[in-house]
Each structure stands twice: as C-alpha cells, then as structure tokens.
C-alpha positions as CSV (number, residue, x, y, z in Angstrom):
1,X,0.0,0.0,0.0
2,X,1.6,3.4,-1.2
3,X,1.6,6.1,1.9
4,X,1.3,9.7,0.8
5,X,1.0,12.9,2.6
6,X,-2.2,13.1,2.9
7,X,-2.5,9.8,4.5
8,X,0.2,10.2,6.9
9,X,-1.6,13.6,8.2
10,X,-5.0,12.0,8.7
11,X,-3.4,9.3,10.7
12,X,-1.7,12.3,13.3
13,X,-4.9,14.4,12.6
14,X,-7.9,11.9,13.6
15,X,-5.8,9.6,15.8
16,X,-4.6,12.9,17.7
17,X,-8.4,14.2,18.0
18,X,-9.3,10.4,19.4
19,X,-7.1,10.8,21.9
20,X,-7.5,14.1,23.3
21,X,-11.5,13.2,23.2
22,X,-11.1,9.9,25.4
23,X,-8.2,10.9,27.3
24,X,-10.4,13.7,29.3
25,X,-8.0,13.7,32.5
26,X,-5.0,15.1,30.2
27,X,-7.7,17.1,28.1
28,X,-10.5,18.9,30.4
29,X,-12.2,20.5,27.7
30,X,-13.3,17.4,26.4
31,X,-13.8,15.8,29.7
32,X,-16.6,18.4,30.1
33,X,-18.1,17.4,26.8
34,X,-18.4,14.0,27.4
35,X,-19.6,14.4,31.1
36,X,-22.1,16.5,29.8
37,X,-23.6,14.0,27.1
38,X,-23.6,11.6,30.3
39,X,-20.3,9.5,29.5
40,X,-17.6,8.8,32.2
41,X,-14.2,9.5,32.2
42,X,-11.7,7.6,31.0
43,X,-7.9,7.6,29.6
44,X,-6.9,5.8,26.5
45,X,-3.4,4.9,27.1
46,X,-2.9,5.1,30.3
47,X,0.2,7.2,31.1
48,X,1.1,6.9,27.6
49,X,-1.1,9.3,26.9
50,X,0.8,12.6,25.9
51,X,3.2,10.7,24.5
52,X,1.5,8.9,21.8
53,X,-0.8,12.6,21.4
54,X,2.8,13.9,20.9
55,X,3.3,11.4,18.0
56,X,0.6,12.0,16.3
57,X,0.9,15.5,16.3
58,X,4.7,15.1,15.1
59,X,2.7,12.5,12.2
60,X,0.3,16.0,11.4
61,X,3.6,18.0,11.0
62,X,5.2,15.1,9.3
63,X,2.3,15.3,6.8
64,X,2.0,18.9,6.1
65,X,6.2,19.0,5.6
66,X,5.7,16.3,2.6
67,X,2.6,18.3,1.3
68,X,4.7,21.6,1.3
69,X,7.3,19.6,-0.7
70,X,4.6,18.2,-3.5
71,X,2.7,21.2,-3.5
72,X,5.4,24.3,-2.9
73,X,2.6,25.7,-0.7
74,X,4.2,27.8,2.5
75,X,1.3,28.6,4.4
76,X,-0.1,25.4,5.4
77,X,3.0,24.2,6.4
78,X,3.5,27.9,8.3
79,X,0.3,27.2,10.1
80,X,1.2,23.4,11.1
81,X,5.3,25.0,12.3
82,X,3.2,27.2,14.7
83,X,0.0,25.3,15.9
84,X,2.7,22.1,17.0
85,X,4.6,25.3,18.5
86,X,1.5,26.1,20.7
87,X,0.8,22.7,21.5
88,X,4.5,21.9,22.8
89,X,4.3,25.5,25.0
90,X,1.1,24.7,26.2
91,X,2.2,21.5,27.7
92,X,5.5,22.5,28.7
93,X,5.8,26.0,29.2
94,X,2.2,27.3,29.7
95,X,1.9,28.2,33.4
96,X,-1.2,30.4,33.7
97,X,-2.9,27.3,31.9
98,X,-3.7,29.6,28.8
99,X,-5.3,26.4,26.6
100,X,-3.4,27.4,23.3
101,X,-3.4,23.3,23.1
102,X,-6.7,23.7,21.7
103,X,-5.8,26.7,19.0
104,X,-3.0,24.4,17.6
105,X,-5.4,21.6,17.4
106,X,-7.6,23.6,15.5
107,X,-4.7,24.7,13.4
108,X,-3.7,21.9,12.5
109,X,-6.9,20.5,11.5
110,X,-7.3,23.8,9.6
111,X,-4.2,22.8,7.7
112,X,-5.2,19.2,7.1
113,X,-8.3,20.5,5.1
114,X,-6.0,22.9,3.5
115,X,-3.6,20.2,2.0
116,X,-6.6,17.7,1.1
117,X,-7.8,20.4,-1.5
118,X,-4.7,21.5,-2.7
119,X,-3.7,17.6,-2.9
120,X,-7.6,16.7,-5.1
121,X,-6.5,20.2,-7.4
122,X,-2.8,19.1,-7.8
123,X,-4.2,15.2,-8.4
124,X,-6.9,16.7,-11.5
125,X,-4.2,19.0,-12.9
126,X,-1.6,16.3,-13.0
127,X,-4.1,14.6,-15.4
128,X,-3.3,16.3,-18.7
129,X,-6.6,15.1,-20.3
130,X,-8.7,17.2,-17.2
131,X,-9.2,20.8,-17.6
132,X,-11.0,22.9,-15.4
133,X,-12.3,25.7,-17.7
134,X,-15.6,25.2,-19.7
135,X,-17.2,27.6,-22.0
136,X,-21.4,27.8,-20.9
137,X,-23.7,28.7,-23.2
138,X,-27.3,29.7,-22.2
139,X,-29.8,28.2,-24.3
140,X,-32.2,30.5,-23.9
141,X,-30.3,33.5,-25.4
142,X,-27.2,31.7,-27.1
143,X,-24.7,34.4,-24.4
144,X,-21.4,32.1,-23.9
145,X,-19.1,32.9,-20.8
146,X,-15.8,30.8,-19.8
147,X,-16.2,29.5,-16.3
148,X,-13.9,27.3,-14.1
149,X,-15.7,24.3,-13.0
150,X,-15.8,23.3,-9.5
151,X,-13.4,20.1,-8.1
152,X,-15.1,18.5,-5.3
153,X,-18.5,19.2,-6.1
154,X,-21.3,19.0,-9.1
155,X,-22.8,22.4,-10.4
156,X,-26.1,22.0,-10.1
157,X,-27.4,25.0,-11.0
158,X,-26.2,28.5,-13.1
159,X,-27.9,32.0,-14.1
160,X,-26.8,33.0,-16.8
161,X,-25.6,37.0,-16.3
162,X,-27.1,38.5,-19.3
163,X,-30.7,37.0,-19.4
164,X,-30.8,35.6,-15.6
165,X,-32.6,32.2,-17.2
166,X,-31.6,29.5,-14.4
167,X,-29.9,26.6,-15.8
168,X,-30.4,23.1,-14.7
169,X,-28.9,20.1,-15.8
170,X,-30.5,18.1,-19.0
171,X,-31.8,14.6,-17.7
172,X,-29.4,12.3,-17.5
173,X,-26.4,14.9,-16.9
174,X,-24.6,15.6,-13.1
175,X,-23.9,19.2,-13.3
176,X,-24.5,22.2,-16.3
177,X,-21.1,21.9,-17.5
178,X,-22.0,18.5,-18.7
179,X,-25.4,19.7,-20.4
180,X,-24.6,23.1,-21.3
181,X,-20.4,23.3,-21.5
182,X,-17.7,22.8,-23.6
183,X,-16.1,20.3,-21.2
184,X,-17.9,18.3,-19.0
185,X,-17.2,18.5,-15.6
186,X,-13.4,17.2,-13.9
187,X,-15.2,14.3,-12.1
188,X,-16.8,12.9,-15.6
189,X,-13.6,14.0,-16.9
190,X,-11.4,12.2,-14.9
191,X,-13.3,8.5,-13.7
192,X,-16.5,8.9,-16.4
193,X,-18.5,8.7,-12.8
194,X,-20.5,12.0,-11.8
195,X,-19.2,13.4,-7.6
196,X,-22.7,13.1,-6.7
197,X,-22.6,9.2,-7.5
C-alpha cells in the first residue's frame, strides 16, 4: 500500500483528535463534553497518553512537511510550524494554563483541510486530459461565458448574467457543465463517474 502525505496527516490528525477526546484527564475540555452527554471519564493509554498525542501531532507536521514539498505551498505548512509550536508551550511552558493546546489543534486540522484540497486540485491537474475551464452557453439567449468548474463538487445550477434564465442540468447529466459546457465536468472527466454518484 503506497503512503502519501495526505494519509500520513490523517493518521496524526484523527488519531490525535481520538485521543485528546477519550483521554479527558490530560484534556478537560473534552472531559466536560463528554460528562455533559452523560459518559464517564476515561484515559486511552494510560500514562502513555501525551506521549502517543505527541506522535501524532509530530505524524500531522510530518504530513504537512511532505505536502509543502509536492505542493510548494508555504502557508499550510507555516500554520502546522506554529500550531505544533503552541501545543508543545502549552504542555511545557504554559503556566497560567492559557489552553493554546486547543488553538493548535484547531490549526492543524485547519491545515489538514487545506492540503486535502490542494492535494484533489494538484491530483486533477496532473491529469493532462482534465481541464477545469468550460465555455457555458445559455440556451435560452445563445450568451457564452468561460467559467472554471468546481473540483469537489457537481454544479447543479447557473444563471446565466445577461438574461438571468436559471440553468439546470438536461436529464441524464450531473452538473451544467456537462449539459450546457464545452467540457464536461473534472469528475466525468477524470473516472466517467459523476461526484454526486
């Protein structure tokens, strides 16, 4: 099995959300959570705990350093640098208990979401035979306008600027693009199988 960037930052990204949820005793915030919706408290790994959260934020980093290197995108990785960097203060330096653990979770999840999209665009643009640009013409009033389809999602609908007629797919077709566009849309494109499948 081939392990890519993405996969290696979903690992440190869900496993270290698992953890902090059922470890409550290292993680109070979620502790409250789960007391509240009437579950008891309970660590996952024992004293092992912050150790293996440790890893899996290092796996995160890990991730969004090989993503950086496919992708030549600084800002992600900048994010993941500093939200590991509040994470370790928090833990080690923090004393007036300022819960910056949390920010840097959320950072790097926010960077984990980042990379998955740049990683589907980088994926469709490899593939010479996808393009994301498709001419639309309204068959109402014949006005053409090139558009740049969506990646991760069918177009269901499109109002056409100059006479406002709202376009929906023919029967049969996912999205405009394939019923009213030059190219059909970067799922069809790429598998023959419409997103909304």
């Amino acid at each position: 099995m081939k392990v890519n960037s993405t996969t290696v930052e979903r690992i440190g990204i869900i496993g270290m959300l698992l953890t902090a949820i059922a470890s409550p005793c290292c993680f109070p915030l979620f502790g409250v959570i789960l007391s509240a919706l009437g579950f008891g408290t309970f660590e996952l790994f024992g004293g092992w705990t912050m150790i293996v959260f440790f890893t899996l934020v290092a796996l995160s980093i890990l991730g969004a350093v090989f993503s950086f290197l496919v992708h030549k995108k600084g800002i992600p990785l900048i994010i993941a640098i500093l939200s590991g960097a509040l994470i370790v203060y928090n833990y080690f330096f923090d004393n007036e208990n300022n819960n910056t653990m949390y920010i840097g979770m959320v950072g790097l999840m926010i960077t984990s979401l980042i990379n998955y999209y740049e990683t589907k665009i980088f994926n469709l643009v490899k593939n010479k035979s996808v393009t994301l640009k498709s001419i639309i013409t309204c068959p109402d009033c014949g006005h053409r306008k090139e558009e740049t389809m969506p990646t991760d999602a069918c177009q269901f609908f499109y109002e056409c600027e100059k006479c406002k007629t709202l376009l929906k797919p023919k029967q049969g077709d996912c999205c405009v693009y394939c019923s009213y566009g030059t190219n059909p849309c970067p799922p069809i494109q790429e598998t023959g199988k419409s997103c909304c499948n």
